[in-house]
N, CA, C and O atoms as CSV, one atom per row, in Angstrom:
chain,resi,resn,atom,element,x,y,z
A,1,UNK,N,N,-4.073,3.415,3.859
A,1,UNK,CA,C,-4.962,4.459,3.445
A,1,UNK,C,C,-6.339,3.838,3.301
A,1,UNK,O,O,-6.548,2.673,2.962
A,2,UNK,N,N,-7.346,4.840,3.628
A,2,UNK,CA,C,-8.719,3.789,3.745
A,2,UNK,C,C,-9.086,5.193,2.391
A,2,UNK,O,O,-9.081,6.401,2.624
A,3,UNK,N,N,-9.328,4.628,1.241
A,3,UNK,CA,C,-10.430,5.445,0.248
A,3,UNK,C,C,-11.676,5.306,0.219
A,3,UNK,O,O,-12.181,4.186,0.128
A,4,UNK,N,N,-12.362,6.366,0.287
A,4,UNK,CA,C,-13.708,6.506,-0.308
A,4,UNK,C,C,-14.389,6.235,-0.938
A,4,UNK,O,O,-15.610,6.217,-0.782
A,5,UNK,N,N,-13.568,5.855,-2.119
A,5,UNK,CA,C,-14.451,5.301,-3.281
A,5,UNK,C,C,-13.402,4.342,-4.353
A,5,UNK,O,O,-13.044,4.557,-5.511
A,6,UNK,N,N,-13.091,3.161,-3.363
A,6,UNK,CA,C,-11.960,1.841,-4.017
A,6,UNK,C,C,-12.369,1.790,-5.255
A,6,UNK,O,O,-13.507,2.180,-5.517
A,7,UNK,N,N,-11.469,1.269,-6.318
A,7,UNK,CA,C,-12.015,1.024,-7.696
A,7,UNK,C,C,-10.516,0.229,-8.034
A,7,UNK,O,O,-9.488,0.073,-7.374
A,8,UNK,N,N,-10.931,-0.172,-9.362
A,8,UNK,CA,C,-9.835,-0.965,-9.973
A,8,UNK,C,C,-8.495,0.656,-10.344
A,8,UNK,O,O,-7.371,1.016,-9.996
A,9,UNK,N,N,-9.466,1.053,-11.110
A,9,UNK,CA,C,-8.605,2.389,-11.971
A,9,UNK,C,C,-7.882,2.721,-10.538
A,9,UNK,O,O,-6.693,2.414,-10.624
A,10,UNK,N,N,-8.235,3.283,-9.165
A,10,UNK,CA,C,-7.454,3.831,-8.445
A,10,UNK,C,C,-6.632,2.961,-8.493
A,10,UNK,O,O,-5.655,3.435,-9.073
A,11,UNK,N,N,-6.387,1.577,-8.116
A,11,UNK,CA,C,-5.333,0.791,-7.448
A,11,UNK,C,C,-4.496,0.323,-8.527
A,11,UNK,O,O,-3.584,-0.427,-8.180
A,12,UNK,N,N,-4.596,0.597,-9.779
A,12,UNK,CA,C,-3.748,0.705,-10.803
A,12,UNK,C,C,-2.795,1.728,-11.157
A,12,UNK,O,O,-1.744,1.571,-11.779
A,13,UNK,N,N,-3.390,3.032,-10.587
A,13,UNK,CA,C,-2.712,4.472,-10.681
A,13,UNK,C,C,-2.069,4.496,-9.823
A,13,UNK,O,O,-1.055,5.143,-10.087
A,14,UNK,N,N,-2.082,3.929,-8.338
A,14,UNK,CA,C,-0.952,3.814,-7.304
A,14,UNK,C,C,-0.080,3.037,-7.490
A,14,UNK,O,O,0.994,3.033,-6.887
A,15,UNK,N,N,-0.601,1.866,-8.810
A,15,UNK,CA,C,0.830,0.866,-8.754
A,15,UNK,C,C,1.506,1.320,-9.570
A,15,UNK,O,O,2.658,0.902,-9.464
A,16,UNK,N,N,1.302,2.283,-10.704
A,16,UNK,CA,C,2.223,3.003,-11.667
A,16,UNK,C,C,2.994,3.632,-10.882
A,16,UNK,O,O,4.184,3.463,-11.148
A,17,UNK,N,N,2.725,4.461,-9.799
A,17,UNK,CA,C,3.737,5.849,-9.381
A,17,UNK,C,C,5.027,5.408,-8.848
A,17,UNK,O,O,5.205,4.543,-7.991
A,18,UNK,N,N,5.906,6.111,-9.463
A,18,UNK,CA,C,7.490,5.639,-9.019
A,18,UNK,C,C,7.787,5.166,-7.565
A,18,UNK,O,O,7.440,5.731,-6.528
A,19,UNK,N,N,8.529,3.967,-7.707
A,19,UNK,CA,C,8.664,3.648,-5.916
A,19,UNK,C,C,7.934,2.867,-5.429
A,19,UNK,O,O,8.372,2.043,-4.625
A,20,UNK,N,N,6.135,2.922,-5.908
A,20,UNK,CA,C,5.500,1.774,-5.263
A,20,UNK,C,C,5.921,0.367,-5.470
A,20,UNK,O,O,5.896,-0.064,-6.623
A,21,UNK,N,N,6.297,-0.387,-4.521
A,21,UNK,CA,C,6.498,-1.964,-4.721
A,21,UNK,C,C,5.076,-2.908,-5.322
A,21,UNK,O,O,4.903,-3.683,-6.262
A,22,UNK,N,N,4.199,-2.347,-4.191
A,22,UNK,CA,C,2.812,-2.965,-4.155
A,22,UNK,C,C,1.626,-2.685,-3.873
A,22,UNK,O,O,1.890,-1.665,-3.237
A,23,UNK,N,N,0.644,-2.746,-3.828
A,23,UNK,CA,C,-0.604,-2.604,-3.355
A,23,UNK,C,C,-1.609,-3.199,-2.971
A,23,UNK,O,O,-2.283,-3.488,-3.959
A,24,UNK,N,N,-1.879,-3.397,-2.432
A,24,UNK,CA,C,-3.136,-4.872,-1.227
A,24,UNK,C,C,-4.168,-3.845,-1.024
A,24,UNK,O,O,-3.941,-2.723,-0.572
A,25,UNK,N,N,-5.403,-4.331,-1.413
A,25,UNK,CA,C,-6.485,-4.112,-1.253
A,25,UNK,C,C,-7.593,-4.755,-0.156
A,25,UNK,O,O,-7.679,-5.941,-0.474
A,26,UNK,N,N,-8.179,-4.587,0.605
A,26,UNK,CA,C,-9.309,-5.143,0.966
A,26,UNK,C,C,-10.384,-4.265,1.591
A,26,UNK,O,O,-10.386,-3.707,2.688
A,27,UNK,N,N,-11.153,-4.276,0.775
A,27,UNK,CA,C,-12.511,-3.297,1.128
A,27,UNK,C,C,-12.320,-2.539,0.660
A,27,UNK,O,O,-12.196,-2.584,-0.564
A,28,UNK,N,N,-12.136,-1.010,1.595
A,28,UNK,CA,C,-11.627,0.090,1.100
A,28,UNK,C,C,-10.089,0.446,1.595
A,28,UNK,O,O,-9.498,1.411,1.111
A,29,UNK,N,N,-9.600,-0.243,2.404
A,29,UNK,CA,C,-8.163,-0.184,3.379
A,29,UNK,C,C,-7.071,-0.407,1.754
A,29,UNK,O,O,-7.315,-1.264,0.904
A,30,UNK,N,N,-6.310,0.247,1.705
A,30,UNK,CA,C,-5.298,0.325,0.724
A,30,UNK,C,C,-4.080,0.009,1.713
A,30,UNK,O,O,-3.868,0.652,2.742
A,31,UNK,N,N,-3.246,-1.156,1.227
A,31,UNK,CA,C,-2.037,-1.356,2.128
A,31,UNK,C,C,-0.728,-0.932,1.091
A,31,UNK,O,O,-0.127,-1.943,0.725
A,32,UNK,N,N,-0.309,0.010,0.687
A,32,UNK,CA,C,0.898,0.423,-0.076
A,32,UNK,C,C,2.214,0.260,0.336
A,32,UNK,O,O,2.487,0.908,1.346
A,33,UNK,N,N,3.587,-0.759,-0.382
A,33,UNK,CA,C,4.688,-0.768,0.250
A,33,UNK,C,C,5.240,0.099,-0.749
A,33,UNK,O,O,4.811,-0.156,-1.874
A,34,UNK,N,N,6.000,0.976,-0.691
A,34,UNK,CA,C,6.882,1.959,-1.678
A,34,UNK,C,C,8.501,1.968,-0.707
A,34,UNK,O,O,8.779,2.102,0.485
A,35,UNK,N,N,9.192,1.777,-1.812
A,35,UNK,CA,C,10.533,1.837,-1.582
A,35,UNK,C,C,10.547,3.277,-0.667
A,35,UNK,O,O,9.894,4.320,-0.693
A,36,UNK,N,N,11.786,2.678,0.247
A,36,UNK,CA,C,12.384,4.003,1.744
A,36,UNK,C,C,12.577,5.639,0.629
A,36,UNK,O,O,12.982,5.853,-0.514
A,37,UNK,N,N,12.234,6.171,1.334
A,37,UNK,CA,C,12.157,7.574,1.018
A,37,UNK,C,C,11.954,7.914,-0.692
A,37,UNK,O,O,12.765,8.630,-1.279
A,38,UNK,N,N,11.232,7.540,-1.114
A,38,UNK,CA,C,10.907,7.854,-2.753
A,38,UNK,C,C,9.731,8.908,-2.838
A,38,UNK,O,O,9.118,9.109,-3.886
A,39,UNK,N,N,9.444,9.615,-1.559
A,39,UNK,CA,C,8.789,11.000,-1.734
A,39,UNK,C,C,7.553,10.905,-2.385
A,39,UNK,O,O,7.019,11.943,-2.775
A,40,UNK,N,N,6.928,9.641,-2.593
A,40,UNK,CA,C,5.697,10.045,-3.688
A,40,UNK,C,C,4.375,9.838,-2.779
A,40,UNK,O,O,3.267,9.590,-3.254
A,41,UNK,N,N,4.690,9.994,-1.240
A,41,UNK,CA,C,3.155,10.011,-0.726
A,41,UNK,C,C,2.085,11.441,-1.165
A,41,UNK,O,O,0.854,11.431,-1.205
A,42,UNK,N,N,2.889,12.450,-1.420
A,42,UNK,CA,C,2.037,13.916,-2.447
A,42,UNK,C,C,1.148,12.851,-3.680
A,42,UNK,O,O,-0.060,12.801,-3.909
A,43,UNK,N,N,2.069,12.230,-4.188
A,43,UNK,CA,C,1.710,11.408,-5.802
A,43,UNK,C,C,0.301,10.648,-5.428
A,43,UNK,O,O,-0.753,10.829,-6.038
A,44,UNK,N,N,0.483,9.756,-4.299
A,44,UNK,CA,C,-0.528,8.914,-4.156
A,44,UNK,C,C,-1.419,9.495,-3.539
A,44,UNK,O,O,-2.414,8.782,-3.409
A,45,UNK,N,N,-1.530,10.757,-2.972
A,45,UNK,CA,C,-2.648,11.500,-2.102
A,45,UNK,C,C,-3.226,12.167,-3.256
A,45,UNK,O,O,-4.436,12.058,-3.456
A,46,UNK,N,N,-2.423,12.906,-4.106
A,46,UNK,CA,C,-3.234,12.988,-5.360
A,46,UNK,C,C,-3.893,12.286,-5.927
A,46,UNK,O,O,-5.087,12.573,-6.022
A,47,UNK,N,N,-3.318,10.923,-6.614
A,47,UNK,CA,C,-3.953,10.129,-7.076
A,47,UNK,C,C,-5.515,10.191,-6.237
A,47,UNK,O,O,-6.495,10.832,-6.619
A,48,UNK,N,N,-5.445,9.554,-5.319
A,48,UNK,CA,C,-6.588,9.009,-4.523
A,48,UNK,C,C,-7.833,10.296,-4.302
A,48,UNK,O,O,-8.976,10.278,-3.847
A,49,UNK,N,N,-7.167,11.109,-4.735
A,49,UNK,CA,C,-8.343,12.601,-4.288
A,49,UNK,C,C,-8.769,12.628,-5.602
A,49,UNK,O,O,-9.900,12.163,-5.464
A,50,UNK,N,N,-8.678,12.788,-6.434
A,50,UNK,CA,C,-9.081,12.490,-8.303
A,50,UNK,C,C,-10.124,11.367,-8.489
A,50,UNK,O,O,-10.727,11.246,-9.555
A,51,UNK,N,N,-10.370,10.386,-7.228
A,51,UNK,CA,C,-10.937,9.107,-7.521
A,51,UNK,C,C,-11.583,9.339,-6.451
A,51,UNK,O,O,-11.957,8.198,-6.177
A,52,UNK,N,N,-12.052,10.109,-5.513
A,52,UNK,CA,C,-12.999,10.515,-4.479
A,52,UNK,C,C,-12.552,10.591,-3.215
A,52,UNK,O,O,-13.282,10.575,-2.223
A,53,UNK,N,N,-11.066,10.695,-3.209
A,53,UNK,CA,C,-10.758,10.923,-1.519
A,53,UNK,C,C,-10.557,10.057,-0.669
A,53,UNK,O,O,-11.098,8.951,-0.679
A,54,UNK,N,N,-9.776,10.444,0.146
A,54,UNK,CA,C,-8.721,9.106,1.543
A,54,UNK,C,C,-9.819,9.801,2.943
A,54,UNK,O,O,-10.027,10.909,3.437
A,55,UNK,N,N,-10.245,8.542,3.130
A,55,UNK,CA,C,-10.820,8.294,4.805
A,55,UNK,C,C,-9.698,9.034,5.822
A,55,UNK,O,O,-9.884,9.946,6.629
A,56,UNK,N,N,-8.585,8.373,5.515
A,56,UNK,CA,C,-7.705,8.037,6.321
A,56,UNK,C,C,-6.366,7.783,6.000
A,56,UNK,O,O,-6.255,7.091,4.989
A,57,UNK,N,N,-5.288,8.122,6.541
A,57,UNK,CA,C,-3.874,7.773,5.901
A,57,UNK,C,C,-2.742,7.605,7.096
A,57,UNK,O,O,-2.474,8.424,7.976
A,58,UNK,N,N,-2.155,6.298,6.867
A,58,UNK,CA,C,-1.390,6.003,7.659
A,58,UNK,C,C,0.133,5.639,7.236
A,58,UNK,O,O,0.201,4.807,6.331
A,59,UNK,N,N,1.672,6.243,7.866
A,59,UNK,CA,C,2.134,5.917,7.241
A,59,UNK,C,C,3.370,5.146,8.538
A,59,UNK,O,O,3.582,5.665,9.634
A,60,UNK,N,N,3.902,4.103,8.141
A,60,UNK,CA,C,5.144,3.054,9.069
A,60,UNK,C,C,6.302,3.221,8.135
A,60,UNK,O,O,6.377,3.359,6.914
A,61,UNK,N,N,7.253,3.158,9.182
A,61,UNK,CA,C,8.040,2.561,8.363
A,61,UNK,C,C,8.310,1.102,8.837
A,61,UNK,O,O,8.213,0.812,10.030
A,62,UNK,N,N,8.662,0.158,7.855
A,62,UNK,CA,C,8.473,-1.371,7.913
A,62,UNK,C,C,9.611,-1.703,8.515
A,62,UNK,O,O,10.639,-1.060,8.302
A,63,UNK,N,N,9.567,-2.908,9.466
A,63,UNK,CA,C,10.501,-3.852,10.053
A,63,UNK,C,C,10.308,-4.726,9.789
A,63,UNK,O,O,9.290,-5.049,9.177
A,64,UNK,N,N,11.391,-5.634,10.212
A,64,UNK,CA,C,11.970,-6.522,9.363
A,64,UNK,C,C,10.721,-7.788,9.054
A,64,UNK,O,O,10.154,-8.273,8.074
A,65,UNK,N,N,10.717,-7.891,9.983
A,65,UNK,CA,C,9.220,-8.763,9.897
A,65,UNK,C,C,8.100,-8.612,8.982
A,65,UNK,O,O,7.592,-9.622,8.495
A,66,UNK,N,N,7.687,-7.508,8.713
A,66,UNK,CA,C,6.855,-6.981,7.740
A,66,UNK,C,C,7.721,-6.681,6.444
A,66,UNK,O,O,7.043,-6.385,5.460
A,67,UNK,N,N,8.743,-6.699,6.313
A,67,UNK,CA,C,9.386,-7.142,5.139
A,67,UNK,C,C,9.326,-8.286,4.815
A,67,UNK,O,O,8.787,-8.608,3.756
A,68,UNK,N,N,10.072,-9.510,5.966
A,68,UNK,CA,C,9.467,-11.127,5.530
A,68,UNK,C,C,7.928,-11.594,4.957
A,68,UNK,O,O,7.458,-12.311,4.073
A,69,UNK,N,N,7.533,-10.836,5.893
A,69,UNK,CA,C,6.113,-11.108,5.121
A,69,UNK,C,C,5.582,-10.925,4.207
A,69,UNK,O,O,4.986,-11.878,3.704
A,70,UNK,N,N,5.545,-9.694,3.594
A,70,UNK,CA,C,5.839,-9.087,2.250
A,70,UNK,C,C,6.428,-10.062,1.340
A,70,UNK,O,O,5.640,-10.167,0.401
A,71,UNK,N,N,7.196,-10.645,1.205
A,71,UNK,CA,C,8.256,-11.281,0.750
A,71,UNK,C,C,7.601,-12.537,0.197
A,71,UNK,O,O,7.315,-12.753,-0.980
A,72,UNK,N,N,7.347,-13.610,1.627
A,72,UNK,CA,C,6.731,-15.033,1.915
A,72,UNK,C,C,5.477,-15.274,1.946
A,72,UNK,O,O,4.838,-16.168,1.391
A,73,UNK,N,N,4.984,-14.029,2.950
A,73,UNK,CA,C,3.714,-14.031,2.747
A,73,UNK,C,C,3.267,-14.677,3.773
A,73,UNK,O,O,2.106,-15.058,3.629
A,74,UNK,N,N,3.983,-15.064,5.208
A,74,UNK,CA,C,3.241,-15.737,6.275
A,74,UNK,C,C,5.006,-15.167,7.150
A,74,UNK,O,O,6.164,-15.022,6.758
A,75,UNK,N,N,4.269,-15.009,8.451
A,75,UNK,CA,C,5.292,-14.335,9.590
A,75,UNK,C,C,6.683,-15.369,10.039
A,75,UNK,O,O,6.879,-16.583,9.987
A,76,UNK,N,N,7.455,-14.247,10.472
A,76,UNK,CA,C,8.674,-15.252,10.892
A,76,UNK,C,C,8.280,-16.237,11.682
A,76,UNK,O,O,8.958,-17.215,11.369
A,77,UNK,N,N,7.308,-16.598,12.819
A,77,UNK,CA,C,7.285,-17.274,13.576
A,77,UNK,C,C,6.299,-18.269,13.307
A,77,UNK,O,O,6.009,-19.188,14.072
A,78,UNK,N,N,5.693,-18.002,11.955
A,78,UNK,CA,C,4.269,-19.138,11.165
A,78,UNK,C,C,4.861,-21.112,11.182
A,78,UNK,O,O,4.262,-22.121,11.555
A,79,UNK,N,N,5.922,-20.959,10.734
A,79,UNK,CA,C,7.326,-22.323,10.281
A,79,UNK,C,C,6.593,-22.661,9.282
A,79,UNK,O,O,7.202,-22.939,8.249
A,80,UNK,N,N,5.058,-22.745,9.268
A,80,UNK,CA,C,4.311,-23.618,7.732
A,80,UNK,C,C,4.570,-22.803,6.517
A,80,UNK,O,O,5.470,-21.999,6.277
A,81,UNK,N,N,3.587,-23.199,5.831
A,81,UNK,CA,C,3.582,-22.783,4.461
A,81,UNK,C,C,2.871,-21.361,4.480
A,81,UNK,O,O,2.353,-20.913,5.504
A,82,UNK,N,N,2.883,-20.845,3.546
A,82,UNK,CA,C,2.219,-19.531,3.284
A,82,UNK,C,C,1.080,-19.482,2.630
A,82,UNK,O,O,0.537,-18.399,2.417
């Protein structure tokens, strides 16, 4: 999700809502992992419209790889450190 107007308060209110794992920030790009089907993308589109509105919204579902990474924090095929 790319917001309009990033702030601390938003990216705190997305990490409360049921289901979210996490939240990564950079700039204005919001990277959200929320547990498989926990229904709260309404929750977080709210949220984010209360705090000035989504650019943009994108949603994947994650493979496995982007789970490792998540996880480790550097790709299956990195072998170094993270």
């Amino acid at each position: 999700m790319t917001a309009v107007a990033p702030s601390d308060a938003l990216t705190e209110e997305i990490r409360a809502i049921s289901g979210v794992k996490s939240v990564t920030v950079m700039g204005t790009a919001y990277t959200i992992v929320s547990t498989s089907d926990s229904g709260n993308m309404n929750r977080i589109m709210e949220v984010a419209m209360r705090h000035g509105g989504v650019g943009n919204i994108t949603a994947d579902k994650s493979n496995l790889e982007d789970v490792f990474l998540t996880l480790t924090g550097r790709n299956l095929r990195d072998g170094g450190e993270g």
